[in-house]
matplotlib code that plots the C-alpha trace (Angstrom):
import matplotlib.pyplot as plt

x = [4.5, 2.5, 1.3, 5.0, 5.3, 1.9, 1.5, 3.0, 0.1, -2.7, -1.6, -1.8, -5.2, -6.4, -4.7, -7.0, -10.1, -9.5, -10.9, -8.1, -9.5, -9.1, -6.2, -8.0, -7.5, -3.3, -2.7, -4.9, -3.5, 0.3, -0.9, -2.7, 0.5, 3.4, 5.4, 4.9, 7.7, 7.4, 7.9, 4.9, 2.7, 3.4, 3.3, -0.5, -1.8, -0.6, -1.6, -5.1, -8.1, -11.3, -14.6, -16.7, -18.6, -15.3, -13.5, -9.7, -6.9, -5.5, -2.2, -1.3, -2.6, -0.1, 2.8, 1.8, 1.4, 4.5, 6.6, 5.4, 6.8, 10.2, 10.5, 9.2, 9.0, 12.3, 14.3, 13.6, 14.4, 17.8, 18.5, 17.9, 20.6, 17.5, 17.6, 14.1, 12.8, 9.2, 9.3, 9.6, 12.8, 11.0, 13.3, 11.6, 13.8, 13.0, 12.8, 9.6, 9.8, 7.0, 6.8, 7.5, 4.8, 2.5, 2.9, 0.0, 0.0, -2.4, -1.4, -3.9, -5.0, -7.4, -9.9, -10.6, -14.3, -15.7, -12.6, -15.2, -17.9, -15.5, -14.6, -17.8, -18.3, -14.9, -15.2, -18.9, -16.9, -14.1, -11.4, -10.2, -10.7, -11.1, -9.7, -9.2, -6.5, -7.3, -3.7, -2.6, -1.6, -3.7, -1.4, -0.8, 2.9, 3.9, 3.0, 5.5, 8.8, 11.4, 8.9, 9.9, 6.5, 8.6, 9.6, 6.1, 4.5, 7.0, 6.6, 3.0, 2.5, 4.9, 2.8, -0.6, 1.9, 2.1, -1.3, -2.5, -0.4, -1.6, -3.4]
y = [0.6, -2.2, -2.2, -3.0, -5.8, -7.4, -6.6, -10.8, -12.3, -10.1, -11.2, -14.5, -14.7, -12.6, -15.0, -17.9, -16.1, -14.4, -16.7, -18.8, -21.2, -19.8, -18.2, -15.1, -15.0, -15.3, -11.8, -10.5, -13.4, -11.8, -8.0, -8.8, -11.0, -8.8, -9.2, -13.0, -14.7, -18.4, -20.8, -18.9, -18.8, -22.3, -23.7, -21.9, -22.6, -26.3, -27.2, -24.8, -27.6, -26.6, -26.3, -29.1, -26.9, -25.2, -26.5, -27.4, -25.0, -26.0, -27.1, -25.0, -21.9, -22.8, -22.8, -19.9, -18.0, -19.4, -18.6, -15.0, -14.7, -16.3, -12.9, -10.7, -11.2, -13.7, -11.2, -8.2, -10.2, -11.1, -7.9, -6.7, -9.5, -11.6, -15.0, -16.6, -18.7, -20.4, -18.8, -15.8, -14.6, -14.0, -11.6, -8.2, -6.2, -2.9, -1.6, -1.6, 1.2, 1.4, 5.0, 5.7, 6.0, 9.3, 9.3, 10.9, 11.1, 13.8, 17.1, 17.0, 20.1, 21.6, 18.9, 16.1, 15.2, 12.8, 13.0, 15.4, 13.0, 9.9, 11.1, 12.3, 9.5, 9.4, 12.9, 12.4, 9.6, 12.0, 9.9, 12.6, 16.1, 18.6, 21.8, 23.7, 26.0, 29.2, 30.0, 27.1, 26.6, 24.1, 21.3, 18.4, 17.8, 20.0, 17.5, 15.1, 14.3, 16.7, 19.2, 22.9, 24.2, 27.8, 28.4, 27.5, 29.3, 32.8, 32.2, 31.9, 34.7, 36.8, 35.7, 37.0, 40.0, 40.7, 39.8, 42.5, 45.2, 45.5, 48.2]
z = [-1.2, -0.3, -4.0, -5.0, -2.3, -3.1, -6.9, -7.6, -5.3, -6.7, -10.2, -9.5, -7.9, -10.8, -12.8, -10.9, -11.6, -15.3, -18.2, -19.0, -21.9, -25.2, -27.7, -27.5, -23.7, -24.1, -24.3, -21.6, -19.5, -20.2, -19.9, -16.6, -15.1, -16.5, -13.4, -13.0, -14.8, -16.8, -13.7, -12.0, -14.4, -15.4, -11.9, -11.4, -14.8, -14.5, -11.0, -11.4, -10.2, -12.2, -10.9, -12.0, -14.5, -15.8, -18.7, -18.5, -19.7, -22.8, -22.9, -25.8, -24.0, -21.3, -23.5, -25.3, -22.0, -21.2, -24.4, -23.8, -20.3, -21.0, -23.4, -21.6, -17.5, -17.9, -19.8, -18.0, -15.2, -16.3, -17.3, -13.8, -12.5, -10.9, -11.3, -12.5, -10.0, -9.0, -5.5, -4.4, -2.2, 1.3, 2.5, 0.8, -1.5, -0.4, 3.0, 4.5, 7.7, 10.0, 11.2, 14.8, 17.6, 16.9, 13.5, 11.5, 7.8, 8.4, 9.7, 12.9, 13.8, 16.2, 17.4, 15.5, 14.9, 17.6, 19.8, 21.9, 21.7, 22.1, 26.1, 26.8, 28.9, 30.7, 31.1, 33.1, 35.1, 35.9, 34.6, 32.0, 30.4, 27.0, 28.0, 24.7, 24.9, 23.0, 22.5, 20.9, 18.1, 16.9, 16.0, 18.0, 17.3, 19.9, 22.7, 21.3, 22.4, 21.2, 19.3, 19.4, 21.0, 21.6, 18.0, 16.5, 18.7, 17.9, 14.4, 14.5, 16.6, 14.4, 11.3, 13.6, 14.2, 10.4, 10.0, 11.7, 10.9, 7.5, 6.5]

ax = plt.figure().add_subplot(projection="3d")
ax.plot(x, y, z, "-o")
ax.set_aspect("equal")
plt.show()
């Protein structure tokens, strides 16, 4: 997701630093800046300051770059029903959730590596404890708020169960 919401400002600071000075740099310029439309890449290629040893874009390149985007980035912006502006709206146009507290995109199971090590020292100072429980499970999402411990635990007992029974 945060490729989607970022993909504009990483084009245009690749923009900054891509050569920029030639006609054989146009259609790596458009290739590399697809989703920038004309008044972007105008704006940046216009206001770019050169490094005293770098030589100045072209003006011709500019409108060639910029020709390019009006029929590409322009039209398939239109098309959309977006309106083709310098700036960017800065209210995002997807929604952007953040996950609730204990979220893991990991399934966590058993003890994670250096957790032991990690409380070592509270543990010597007798602020806290590792018990490992033998019977568990072995997935932490039990602990949280409104997990089912009973029902994971059946079925994984009943799978052990199963398990077992085979000949």
């Amino acid at each position: 997701a945060a490729d989607c919401h970022l993909s504009r400002i990483v084009q245009a600071t690749t923009l900054l630093t891509m050569d920029k000075y030639a006609p054989d740099d146009i259609p790596n310029i458009n290739s590399t800046c697809f989703k920038l439309n004309s008044l972007q890449l105008q704006a940046l290629l216009q206001n770019y300051h050169c490094a005293p040893d770098e030589p100045f874009i072209p003006t011709d390149l500019i409108e060639n770059v910029v020709t390019v985007a009006e029929n590409t980035a322009d039209e398939l912006a239109r098309s959309d029903g977006r309106e083709v502006q310098l700036e960017e709206d800065p209210d995002l146009q997807l929604p952007f959730l953040l996950p609730e507290d204990g979220y893991s995109c990991d399934v966590v199971r058993n003890i994670p590596n250096g957790l032991q090590e990690f409380l070592d020292p509270l543990c010597q100072r007798g602020f806290c404890r590792l018990i490992p429980h033998t019977r568990s499970p072995g997935t932490w999402t039990i602990y949280f708020e409104g997990a089912d411990y009973e029902s994971h635990l059946l079925r994984e007992n009943t799978e052990l169960a199963s398990i077992l029974r085979v000949p």
